[in-house]
N, C-alpha and C positions, 0 to 999 in steps of 0.2 A: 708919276714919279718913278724913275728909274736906277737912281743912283742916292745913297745915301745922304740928307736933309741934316744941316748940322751949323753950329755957332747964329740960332736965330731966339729972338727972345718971343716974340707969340707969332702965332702962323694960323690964319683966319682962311678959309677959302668956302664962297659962296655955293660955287655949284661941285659937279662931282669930283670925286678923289679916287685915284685908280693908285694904289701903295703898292709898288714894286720894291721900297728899299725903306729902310727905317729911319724915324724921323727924332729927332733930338732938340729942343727948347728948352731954354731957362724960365721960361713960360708957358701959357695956357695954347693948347691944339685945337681947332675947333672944326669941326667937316660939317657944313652943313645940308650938302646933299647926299645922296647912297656914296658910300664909301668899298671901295673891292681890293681886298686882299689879295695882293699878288705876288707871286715867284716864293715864296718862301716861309719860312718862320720871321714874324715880325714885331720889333720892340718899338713902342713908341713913348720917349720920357720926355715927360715937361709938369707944370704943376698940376694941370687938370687936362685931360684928352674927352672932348664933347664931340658927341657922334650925334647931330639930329635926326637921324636917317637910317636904314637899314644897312648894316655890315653886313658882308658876306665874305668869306674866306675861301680857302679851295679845296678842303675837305680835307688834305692836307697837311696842314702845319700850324704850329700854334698862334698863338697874341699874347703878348706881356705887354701891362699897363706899366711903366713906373712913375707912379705918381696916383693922380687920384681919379676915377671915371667919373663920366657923366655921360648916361645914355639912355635916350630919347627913342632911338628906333632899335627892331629885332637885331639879335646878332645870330648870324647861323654861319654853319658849316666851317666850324675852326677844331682842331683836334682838342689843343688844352688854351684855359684862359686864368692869366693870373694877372692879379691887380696887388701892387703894393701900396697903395693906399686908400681914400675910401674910395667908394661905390654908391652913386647914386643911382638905383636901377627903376627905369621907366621903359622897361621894354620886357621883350622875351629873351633868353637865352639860350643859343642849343649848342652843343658841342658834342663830338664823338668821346673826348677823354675828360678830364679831370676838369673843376672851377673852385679856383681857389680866391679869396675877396678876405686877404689880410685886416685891410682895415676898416673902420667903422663903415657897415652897407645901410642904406634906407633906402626902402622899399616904395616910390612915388607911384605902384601904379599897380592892377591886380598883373601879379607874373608869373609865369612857369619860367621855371630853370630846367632844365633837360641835356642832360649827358651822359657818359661814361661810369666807373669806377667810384669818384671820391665827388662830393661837393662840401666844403670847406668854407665855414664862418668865422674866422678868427679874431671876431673883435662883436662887439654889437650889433643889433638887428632891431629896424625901428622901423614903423612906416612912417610917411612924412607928414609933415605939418604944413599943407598949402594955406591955411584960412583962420588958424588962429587957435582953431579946435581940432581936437584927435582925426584923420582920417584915416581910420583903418583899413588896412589892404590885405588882397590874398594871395598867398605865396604859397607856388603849388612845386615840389622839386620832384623830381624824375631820376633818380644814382641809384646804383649800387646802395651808396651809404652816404646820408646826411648829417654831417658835424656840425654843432652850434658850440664853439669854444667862449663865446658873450652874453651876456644879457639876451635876450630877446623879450621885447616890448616894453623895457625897462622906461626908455621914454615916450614915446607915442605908440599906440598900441596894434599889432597886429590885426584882420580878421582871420579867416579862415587859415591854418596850415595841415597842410595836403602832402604827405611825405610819402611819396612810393617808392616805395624800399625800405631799407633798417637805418635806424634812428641813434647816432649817438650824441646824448646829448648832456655837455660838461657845464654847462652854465645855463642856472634858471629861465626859463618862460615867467615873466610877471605877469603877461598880461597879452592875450589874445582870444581872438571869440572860441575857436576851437581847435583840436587838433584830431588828426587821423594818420595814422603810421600803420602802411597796408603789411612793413616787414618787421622784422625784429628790431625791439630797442632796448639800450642798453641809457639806463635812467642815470644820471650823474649829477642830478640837480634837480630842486623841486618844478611843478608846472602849475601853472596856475590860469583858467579861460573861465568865460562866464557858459560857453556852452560847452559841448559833451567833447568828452577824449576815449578814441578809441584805439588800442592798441592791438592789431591783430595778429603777430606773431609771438613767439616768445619773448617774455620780457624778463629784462637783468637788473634788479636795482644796487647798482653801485657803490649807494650811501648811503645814507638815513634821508628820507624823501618825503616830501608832502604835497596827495595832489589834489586839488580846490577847484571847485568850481560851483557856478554862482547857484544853478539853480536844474544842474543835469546829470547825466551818468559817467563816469567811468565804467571803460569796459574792457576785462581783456580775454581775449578769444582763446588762448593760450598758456603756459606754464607764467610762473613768476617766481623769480630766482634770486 
């Protein structure tokens, strides 16, 4: 695709996708082979944009979702990636700059996120429900600084979270197996896992905070402020 993609209602294409120009539907995107980011910074808006397959970008320039993802295979080599609605993440994620996932994200698969500067949760955090009962997943990020602005595990519950980097975190953990934040965090909300939380830089608690867990340690390596 070379030239901007525009007044279509869904746009289905079975094998690959080479995106030189941005695509625009009243409806659902769906690439079901490797997908390649080309020529530029690129938007792609329709209700839901389904990537079965690996994206690759060109190290380069960003992707803005507007609308809601659905991704099944890795995404790498994009600067910054922003989603205005939710996030269904079944893959890995790498980016050189920023990820930002406005709306509600669940977590279908154990993932790392990996990027830049900022990684931004601005809505809830859940892993998914394939089978009727809780499947919990592990979400491992990689910033600078990881923000939970939602719930986390409020409805199906996390396993493991692996935060490398500094942790800010403005809305509750209910419920996940553990957590481990290798930089600073700055507490803004209670946490609550049935196994251990480790906190290994200094930590800030923001509010009045309570942290639970079922049957292990907190620990923090560091000041508490």
């Amino acid at each position: 695709l070379d030239g901007a993609l525009t007044s279509v209602v869904d746009l289905s294409v079975s094998g690959t996708s080479n995106l030189g120009a941005n695509v625009t539907t009243s409806g659902t995107q769906t690439y079901t082979g490797t997908t390649t980011l080309s020529g530029g910074d690129r938007t792609l808006e329709g209700t839901t944009v389904n990537f079965g397959a690996a994206v690759t970008g060109t190290t380069e320039h960003d992707l803005t979702i507007t609308g809601n993802l659905d991704l099944d295979g890795a995404l790498t080599d994009v600067v910054d990636l922003s989603v205005s609605g939710t996030s269904n993440l079944g893959a890995n994620v790498t980016t050189s700059g920023t990820q930002t996932y406005t709306g509600a994200a669940i977590i279908s698969a154990n993932i790392s996120l990996t990027g830049g500067s900022q990684l931004t949760f601005s809505s809830t955090v859940d892993s998914s429900d394939t089978d009727g009962t809780t499947d919990s997943r592990t979400l491992t990020t990689t910033f600078t600084e990881t923000e939970f602005d939602g719930v986390v595990g409020g409805t199906y519950a996390l396993g493991a979270l692996d935060i490398n980097g500094n942790l800010d975190l403005d809305a509750a953990i209910t419920s996940a197996a553990s957590i481990d934040v290798s930089g600073t965090s700055n507490l803004g909300a209670n946490v609550n896992t049935s196994g251990t939380q480790t906190y290994t830089g200094a930590t800030v608690l923001s509010t009045d905070v309570t942290l639970t867990t079922t049957d292990s340690n907190v620990t923090f390596s560091s000041t508490v402020d």
